[in-house]
mmJSON file of the N, C-alpha and C atoms, coordinates in Angstrom:
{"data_MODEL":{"atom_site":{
"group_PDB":["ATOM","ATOM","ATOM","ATOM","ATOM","ATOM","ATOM","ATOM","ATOM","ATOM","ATOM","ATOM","ATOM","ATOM","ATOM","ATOM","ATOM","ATOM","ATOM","ATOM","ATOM","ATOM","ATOM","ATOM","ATOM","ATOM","ATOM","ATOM","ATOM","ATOM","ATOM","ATOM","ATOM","ATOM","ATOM","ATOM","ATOM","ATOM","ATOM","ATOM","ATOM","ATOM","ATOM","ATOM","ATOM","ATOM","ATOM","ATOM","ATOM","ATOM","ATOM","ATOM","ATOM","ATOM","ATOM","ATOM","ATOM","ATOM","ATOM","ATOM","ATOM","ATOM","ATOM","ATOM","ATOM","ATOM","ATOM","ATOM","ATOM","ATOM","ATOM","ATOM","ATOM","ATOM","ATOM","ATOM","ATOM","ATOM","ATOM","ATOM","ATOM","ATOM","ATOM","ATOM","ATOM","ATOM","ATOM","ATOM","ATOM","ATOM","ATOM","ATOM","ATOM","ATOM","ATOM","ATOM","ATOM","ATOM","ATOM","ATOM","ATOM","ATOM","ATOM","ATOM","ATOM","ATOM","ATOM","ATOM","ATOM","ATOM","ATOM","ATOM","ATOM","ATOM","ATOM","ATOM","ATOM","ATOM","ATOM","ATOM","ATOM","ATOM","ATOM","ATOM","ATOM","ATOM","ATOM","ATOM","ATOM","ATOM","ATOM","ATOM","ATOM","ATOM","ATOM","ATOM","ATOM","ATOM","ATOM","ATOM","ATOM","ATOM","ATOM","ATOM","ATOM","ATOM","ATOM","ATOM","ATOM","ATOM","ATOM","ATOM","ATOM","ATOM","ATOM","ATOM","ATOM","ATOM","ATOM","ATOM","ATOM","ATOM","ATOM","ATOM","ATOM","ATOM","ATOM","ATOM","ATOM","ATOM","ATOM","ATOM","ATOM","ATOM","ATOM","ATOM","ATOM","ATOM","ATOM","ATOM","ATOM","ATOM","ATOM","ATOM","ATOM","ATOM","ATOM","ATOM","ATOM","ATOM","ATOM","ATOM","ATOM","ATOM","ATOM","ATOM","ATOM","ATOM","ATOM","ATOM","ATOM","ATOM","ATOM","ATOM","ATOM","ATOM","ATOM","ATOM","ATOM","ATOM","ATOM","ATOM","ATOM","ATOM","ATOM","ATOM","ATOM","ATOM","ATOM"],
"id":[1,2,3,4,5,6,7,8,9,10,11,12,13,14,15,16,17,18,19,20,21,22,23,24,25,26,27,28,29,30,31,32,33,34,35,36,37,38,39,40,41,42,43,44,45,46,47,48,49,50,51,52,53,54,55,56,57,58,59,60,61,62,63,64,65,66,67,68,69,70,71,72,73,74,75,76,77,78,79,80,81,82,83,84,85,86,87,88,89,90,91,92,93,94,95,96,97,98,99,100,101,102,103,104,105,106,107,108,109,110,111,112,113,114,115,116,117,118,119,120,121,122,123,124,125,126,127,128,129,130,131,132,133,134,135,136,137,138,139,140,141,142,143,144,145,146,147,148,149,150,151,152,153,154,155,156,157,158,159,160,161,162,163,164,165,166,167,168,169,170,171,172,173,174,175,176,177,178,179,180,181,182,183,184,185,186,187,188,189,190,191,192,193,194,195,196,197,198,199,200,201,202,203,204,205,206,207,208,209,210,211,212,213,214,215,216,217,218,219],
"type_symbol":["N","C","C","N","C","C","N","C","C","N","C","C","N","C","C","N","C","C","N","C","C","N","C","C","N","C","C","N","C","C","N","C","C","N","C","C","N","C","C","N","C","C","N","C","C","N","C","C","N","C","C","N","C","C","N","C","C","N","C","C","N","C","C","N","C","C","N","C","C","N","C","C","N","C","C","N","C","C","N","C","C","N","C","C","N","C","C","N","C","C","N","C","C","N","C","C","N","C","C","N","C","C","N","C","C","N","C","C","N","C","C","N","C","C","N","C","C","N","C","C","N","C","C","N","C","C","N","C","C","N","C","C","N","C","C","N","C","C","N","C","C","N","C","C","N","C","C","N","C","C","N","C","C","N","C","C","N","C","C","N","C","C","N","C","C","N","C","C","N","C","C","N","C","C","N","C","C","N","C","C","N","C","C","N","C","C","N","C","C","N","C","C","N","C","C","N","C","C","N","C","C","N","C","C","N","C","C","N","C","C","N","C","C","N","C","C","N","C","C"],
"label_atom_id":["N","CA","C","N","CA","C","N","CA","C","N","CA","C","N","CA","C","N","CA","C","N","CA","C","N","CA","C","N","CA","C","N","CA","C","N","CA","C","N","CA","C","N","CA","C","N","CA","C","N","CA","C","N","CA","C","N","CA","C","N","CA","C","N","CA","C","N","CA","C","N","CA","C","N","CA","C","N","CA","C","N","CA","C","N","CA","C","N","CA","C","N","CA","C","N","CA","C","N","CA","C","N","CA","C","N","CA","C","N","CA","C","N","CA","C","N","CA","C","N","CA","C","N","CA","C","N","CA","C","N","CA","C","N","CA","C","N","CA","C","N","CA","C","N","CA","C","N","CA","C","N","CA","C","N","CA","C","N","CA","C","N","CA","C","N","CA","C","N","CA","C","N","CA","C","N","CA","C","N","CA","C","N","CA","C","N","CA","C","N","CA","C","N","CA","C","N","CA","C","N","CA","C","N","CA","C","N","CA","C","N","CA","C","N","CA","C","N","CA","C","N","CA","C","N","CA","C","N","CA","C","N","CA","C","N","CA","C","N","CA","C","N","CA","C","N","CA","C","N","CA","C","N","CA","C"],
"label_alt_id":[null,null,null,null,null,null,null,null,null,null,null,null,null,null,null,null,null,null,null,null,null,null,null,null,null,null,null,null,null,null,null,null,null,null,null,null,null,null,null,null,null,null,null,null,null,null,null,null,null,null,null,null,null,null,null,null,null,null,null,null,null,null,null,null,null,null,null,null,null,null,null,null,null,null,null,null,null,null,null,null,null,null,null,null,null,null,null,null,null,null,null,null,null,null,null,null,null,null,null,null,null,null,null,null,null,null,null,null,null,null,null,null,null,null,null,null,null,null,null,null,null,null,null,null,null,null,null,null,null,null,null,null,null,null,null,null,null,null,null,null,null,null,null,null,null,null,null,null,null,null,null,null,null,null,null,null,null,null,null,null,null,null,null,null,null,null,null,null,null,null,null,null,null,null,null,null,null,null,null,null,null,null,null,null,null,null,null,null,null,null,null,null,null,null,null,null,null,null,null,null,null,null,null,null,null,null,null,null,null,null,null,null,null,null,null,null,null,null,null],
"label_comp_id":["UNK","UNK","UNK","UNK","UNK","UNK","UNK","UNK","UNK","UNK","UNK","UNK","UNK","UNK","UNK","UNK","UNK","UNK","UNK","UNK","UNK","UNK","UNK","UNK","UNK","UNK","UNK","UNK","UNK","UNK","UNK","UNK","UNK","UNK","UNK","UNK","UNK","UNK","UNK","UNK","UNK","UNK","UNK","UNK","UNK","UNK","UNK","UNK","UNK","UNK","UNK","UNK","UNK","UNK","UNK","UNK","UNK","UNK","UNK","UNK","UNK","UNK","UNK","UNK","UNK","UNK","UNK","UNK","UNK","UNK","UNK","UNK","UNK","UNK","UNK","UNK","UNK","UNK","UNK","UNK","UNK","UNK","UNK","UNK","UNK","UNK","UNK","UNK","UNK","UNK","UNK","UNK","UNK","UNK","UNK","UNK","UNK","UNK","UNK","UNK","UNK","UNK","UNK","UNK","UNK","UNK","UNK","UNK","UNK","UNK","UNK","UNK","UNK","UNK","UNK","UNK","UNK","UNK","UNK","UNK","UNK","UNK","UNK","UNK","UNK","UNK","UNK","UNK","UNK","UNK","UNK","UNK","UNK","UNK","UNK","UNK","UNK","UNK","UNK","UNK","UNK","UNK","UNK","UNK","UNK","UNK","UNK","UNK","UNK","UNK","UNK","UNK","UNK","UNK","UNK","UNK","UNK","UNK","UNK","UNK","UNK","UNK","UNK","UNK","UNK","UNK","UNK","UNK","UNK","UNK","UNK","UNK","UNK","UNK","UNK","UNK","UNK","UNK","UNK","UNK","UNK","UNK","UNK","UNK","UNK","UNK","UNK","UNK","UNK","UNK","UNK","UNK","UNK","UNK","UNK","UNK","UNK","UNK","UNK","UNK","UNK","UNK","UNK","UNK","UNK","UNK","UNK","UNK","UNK","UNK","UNK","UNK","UNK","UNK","UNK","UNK","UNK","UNK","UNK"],
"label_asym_id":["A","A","A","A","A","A","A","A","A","A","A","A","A","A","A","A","A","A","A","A","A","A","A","A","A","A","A","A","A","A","A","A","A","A","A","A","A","A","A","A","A","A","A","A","A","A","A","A","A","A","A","A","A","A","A","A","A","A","A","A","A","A","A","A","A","A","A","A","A","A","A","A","A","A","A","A","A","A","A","A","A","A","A","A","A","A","A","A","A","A","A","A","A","A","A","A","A","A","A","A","A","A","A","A","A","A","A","A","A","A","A","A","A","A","A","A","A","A","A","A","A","A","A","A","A","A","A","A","A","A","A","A","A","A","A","A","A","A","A","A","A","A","A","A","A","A","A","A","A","A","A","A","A","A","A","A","A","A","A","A","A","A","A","A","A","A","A","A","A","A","A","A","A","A","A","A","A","A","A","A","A","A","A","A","A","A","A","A","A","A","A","A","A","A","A","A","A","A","A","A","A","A","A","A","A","A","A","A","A","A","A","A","A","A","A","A","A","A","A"],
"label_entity_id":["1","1","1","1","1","1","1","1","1","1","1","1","1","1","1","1","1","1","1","1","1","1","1","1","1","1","1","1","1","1","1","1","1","1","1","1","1","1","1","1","1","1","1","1","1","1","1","1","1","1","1","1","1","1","1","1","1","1","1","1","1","1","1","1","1","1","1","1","1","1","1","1","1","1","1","1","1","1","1","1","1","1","1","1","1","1","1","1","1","1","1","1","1","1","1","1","1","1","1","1","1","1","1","1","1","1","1","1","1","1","1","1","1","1","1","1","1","1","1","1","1","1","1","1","1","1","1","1","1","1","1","1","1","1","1","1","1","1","1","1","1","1","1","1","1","1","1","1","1","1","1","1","1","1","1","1","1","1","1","1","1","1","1","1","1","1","1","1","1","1","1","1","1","1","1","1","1","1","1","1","1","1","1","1","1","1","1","1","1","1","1","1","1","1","1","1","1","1","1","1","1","1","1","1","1","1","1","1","1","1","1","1","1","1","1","1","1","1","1"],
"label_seq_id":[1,1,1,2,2,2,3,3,3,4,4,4,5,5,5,6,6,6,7,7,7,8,8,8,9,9,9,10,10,10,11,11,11,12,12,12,13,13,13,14,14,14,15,15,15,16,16,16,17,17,17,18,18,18,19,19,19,20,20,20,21,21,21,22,22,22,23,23,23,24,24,24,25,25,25,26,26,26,27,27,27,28,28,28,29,29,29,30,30,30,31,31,31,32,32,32,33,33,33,34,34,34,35,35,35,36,36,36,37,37,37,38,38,38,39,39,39,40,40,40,41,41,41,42,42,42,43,43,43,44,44,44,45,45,45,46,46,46,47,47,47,48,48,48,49,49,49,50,50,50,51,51,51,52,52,52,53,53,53,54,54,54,55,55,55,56,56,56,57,57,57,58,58,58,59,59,59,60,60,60,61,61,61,62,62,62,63,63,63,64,64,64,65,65,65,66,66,66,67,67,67,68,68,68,69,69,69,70,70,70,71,71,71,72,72,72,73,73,73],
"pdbx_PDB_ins_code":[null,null,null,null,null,null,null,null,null,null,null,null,null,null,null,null,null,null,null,null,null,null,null,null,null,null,null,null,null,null,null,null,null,null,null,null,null,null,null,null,null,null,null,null,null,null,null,null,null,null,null,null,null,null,null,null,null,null,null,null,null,null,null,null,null,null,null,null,null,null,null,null,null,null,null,null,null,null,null,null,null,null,null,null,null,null,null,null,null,null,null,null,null,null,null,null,null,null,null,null,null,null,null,null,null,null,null,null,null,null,null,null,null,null,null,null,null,null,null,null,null,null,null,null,null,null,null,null,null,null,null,null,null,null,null,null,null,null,null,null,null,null,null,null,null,null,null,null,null,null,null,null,null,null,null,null,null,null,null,null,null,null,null,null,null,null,null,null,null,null,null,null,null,null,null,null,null,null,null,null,null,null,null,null,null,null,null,null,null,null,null,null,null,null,null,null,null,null,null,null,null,null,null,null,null,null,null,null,null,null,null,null,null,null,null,null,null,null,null],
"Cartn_x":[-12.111,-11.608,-10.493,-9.676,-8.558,-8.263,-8.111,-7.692,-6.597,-6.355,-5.452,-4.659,-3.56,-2.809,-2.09,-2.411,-1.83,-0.538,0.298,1.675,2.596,1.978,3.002,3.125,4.724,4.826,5.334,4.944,5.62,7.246,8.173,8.987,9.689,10.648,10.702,11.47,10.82,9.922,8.731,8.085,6.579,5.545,6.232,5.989,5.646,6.643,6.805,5.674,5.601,5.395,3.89,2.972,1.719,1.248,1.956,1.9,2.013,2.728,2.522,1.619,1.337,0.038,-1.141,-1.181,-2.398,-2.612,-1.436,-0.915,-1.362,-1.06,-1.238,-2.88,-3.175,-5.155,-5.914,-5.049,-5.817,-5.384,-6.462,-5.957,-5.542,-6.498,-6.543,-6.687,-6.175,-6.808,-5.751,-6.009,-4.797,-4.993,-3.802,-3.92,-2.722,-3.194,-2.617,-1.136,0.062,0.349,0.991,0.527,0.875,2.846,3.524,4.555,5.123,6.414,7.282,8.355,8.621,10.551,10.72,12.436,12.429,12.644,13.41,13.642,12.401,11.151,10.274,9.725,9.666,9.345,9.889,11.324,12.08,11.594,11.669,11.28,9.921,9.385,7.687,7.519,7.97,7.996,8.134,9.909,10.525,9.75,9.36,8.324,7.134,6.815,5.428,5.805,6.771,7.329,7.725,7.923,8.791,7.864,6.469,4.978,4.53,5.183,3.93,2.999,3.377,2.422,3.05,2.561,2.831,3.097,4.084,4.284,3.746,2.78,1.833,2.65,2.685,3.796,3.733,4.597,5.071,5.247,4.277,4.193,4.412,5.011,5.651,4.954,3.931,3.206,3.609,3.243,3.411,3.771,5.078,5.652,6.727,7.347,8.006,7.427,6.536,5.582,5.753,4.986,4.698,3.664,3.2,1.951,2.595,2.545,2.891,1.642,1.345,-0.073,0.706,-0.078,0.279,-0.775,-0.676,-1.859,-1.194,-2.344,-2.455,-3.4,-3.577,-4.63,-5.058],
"Cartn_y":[5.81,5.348,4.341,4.174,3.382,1.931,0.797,0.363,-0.046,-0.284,-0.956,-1.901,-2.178,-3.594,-3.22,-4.289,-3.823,-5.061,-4.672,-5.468,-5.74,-4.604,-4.791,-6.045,-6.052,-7.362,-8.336,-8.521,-9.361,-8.945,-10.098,-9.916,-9.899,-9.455,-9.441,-10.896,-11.042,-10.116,-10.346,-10.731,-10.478,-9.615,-8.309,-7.294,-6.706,-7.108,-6.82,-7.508,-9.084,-10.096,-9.417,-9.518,-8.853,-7.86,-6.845,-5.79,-6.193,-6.744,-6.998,-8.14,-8.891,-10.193,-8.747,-8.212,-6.955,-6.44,-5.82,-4.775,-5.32,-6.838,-7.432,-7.601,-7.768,-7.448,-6.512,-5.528,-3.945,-3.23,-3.13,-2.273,-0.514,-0.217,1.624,1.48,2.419,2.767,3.523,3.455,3.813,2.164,2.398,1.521,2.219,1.854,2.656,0.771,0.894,-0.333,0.384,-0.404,-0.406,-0.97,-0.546,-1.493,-0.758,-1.282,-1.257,-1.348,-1.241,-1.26,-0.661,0.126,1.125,0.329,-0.974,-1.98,-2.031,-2.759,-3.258,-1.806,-0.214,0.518,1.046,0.841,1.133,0.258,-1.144,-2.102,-2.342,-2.058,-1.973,-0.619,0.669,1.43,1.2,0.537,0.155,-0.847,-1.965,-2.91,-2.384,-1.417,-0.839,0.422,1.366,1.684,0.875,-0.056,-1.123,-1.773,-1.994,-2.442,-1.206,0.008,0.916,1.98,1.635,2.591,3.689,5.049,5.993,6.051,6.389,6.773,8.144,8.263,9.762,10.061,9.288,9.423,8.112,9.026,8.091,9.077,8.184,9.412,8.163,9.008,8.03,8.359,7.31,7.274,6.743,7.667,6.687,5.462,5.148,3.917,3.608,3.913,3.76,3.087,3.211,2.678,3.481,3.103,4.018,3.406,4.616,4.599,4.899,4.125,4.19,4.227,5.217,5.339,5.539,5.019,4.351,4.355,4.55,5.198,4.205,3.911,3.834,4.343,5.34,5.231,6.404],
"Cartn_z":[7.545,8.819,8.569,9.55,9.44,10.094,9.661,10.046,10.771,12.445,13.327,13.616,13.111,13.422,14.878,15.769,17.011,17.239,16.658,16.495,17.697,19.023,20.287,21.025,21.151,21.75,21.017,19.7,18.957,18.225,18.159,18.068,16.399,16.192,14.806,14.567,13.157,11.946,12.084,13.184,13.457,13.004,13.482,12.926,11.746,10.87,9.322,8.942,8.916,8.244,8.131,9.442,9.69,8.771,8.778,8.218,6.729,6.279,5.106,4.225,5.216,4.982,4.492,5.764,5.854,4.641,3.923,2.757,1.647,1.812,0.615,-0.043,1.133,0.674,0.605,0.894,0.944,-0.658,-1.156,-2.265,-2.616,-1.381,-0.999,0.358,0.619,2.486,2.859,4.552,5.588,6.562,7.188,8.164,9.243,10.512,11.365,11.932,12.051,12.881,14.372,15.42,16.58,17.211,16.938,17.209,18.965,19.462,20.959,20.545,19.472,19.056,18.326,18.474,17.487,16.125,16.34,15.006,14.562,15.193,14.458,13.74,14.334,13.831,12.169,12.35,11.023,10.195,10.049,9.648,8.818,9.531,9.402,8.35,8.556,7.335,6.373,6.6,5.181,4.366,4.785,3.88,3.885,4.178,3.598,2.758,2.609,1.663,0.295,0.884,-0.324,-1.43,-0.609,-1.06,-1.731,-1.736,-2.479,-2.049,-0.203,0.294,0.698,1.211,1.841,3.022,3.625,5.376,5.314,6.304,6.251,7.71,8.809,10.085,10.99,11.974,12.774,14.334,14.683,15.746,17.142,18.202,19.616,20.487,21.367,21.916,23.221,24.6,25.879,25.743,26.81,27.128,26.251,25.284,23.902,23.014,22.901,21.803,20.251,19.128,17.763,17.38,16.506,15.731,14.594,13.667,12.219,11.177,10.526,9.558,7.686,7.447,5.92,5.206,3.922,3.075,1.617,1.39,-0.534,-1.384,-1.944,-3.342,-2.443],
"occupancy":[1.0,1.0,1.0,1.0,1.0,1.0,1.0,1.0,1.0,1.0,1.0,1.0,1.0,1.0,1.0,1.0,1.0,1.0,1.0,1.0,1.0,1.0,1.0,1.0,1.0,1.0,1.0,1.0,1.0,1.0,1.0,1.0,1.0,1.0,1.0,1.0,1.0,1.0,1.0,1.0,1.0,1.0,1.0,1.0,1.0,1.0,1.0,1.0,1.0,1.0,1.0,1.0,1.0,1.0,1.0,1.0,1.0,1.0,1.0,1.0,1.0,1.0,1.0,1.0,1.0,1.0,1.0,1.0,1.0,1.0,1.0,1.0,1.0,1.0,1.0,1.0,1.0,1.0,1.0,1.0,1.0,1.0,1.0,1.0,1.0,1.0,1.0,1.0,1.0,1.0,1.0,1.0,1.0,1.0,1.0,1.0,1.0,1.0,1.0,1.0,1.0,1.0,1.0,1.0,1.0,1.0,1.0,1.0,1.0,1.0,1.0,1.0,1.0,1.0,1.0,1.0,1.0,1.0,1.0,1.0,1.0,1.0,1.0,1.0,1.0,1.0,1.0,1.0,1.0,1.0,1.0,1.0,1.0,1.0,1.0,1.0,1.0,1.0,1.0,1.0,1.0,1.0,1.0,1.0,1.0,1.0,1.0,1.0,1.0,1.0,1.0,1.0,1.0,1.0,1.0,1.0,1.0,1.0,1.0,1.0,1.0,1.0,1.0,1.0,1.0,1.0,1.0,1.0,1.0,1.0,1.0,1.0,1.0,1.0,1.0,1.0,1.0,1.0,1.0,1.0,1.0,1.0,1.0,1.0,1.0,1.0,1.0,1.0,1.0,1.0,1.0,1.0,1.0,1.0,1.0,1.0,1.0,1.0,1.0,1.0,1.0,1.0,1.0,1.0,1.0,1.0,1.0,1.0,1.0,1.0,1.0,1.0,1.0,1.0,1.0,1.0,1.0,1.0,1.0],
"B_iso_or_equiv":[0.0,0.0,0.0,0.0,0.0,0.0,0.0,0.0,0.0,0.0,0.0,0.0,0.0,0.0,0.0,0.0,0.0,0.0,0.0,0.0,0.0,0.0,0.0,0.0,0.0,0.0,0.0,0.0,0.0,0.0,0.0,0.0,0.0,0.0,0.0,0.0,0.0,0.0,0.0,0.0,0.0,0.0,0.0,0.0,0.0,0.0,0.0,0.0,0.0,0.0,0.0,0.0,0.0,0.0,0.0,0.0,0.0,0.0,0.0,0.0,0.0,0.0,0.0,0.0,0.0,0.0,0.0,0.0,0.0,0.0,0.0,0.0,0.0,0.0,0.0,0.0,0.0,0.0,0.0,0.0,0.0,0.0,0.0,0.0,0.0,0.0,0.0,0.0,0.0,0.0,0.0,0.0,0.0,0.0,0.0,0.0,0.0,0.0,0.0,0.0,0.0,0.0,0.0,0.0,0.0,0.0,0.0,0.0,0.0,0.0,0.0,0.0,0.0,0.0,0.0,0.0,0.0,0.0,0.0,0.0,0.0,0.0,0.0,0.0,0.0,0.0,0.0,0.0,0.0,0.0,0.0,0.0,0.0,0.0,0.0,0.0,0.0,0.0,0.0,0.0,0.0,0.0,0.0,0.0,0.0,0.0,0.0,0.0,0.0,0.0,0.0,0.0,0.0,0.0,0.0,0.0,0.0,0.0,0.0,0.0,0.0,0.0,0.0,0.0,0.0,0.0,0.0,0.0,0.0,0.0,0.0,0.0,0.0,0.0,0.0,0.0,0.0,0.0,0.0,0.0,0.0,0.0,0.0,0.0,0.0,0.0,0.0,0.0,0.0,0.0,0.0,0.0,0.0,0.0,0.0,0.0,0.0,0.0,0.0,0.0,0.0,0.0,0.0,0.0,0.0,0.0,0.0,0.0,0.0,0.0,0.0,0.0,0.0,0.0,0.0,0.0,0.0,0.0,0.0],
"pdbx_formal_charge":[null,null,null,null,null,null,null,null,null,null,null,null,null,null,null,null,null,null,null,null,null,null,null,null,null,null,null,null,null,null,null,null,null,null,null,null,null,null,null,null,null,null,null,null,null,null,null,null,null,null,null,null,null,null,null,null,null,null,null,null,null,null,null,null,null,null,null,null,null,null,null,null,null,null,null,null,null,null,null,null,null,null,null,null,null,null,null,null,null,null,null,null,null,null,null,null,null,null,null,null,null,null,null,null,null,null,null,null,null,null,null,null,null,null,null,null,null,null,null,null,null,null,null,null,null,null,null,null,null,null,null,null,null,null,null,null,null,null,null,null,null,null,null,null,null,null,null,null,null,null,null,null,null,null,null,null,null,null,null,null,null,null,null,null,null,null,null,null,null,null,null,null,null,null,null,null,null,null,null,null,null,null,null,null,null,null,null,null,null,null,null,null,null,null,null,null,null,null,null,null,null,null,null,null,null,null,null,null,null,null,null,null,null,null,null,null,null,null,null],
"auth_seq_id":[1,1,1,2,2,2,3,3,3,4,4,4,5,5,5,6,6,6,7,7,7,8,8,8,9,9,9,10,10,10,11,11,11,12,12,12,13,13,13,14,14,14,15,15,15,16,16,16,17,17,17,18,18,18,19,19,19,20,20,20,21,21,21,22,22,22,23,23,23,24,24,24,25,25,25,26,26,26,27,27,27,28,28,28,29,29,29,30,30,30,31,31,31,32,32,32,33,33,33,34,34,34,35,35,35,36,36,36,37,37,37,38,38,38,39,39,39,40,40,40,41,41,41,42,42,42,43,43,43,44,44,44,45,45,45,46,46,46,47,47,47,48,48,48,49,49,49,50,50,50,51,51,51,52,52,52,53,53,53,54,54,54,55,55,55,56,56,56,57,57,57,58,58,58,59,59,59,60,60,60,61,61,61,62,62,62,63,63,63,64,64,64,65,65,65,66,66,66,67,67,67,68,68,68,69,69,69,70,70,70,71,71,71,72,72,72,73,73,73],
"auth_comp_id":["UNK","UNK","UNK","UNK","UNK","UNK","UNK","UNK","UNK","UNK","UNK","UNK","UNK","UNK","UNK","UNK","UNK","UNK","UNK","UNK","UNK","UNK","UNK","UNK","UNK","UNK","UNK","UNK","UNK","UNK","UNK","UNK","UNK","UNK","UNK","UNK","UNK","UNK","UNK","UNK","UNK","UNK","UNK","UNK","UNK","UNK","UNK","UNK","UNK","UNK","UNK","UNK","UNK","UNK","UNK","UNK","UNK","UNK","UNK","UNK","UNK","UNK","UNK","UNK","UNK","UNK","UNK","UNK","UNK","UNK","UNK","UNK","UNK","UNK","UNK","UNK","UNK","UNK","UNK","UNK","UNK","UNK","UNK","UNK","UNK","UNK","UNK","UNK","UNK","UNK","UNK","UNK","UNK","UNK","UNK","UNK","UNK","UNK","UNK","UNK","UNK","UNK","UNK","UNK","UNK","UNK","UNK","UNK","UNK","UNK","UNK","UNK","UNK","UNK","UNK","UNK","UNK","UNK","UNK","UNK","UNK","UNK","UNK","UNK","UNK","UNK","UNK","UNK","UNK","UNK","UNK","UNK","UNK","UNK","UNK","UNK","UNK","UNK","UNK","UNK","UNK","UNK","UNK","UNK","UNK","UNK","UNK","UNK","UNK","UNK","UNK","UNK","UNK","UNK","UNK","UNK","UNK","UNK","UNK","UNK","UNK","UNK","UNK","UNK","UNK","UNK","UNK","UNK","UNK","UNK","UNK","UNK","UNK","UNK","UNK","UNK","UNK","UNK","UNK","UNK","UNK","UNK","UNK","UNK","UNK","UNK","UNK","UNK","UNK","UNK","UNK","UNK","UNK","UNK","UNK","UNK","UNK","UNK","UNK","UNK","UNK","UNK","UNK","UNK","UNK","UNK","UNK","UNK","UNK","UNK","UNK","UNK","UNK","UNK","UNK","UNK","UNK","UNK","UNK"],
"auth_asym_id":["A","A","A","A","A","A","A","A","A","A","A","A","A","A","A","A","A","A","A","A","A","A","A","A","A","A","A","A","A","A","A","A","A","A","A","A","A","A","A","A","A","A","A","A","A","A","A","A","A","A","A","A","A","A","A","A","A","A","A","A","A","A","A","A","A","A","A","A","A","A","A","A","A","A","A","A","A","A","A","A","A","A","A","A","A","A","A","A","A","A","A","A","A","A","A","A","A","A","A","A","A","A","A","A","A","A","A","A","A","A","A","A","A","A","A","A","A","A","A","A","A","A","A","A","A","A","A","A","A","A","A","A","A","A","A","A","A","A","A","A","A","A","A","A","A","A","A","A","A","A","A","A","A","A","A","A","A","A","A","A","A","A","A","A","A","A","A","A","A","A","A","A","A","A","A","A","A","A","A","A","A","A","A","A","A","A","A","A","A","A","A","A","A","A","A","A","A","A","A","A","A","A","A","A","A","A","A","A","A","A","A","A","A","A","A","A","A","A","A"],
"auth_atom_id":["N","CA","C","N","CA","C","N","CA","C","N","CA","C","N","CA","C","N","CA","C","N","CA","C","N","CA","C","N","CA","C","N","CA","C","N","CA","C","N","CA","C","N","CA","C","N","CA","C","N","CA","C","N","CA","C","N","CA","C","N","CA","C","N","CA","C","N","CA","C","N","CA","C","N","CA","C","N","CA","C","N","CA","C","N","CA","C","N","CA","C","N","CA","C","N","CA","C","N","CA","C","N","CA","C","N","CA","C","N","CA","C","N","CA","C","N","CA","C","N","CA","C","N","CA","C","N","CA","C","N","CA","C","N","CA","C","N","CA","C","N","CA","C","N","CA","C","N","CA","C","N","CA","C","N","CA","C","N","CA","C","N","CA","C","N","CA","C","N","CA","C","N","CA","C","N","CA","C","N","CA","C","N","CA","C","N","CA","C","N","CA","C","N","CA","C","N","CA","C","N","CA","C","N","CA","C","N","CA","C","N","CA","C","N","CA","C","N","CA","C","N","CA","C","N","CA","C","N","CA","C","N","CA","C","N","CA","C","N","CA","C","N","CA","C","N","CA","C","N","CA","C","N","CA","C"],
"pdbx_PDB_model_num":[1,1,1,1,1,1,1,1,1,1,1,1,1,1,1,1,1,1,1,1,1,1,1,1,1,1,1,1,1,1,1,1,1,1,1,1,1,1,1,1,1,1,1,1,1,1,1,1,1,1,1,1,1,1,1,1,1,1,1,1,1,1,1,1,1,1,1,1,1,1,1,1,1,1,1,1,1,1,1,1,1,1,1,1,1,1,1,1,1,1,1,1,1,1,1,1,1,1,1,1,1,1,1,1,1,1,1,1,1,1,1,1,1,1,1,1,1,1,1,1,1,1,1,1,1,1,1,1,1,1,1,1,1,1,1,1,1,1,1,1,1,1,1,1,1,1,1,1,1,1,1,1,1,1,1,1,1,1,1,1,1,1,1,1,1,1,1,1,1,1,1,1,1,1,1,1,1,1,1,1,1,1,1,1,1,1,1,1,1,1,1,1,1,1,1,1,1,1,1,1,1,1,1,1,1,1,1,1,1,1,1,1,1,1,1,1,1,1,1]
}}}
């Protein structure tokens, strides 16, 4: 099962920063992040790419929202 960061609303680098506090203590998993911008969306990939993990997708959810899911190990 996956863990949820629900990032909407916050502004960048809010976004990122979260996501990567998160990253940093997880050694394997998925984690799903919640973001409302297409910036914080690019963003939020790229430093979790940058960390090591996998973008599995990115899928756009009612309202302009994203679901970004990310995998390690």
């Amino acid at each position: 099962m996956s863990e949820i960061i629900d990032a909407r609303g916050l502004s960048c680098p809010q976004p990122v920063l979260v996501t990567l506090n998160r990253v940093a203590t997880v050694e394997k998993g998925t984690l799903e992040i919640l973001v409302d911008t297409e910036a914080s969306r690019e963003n939020v990939c790229r430093a979790a790419q940058a960390k090591g993990w996998s973008l599995d997708s990115v899928d756009a959810v009612d309202g302009g929202e994203y679901r970004i899911t990310i995998s390690k190990g």
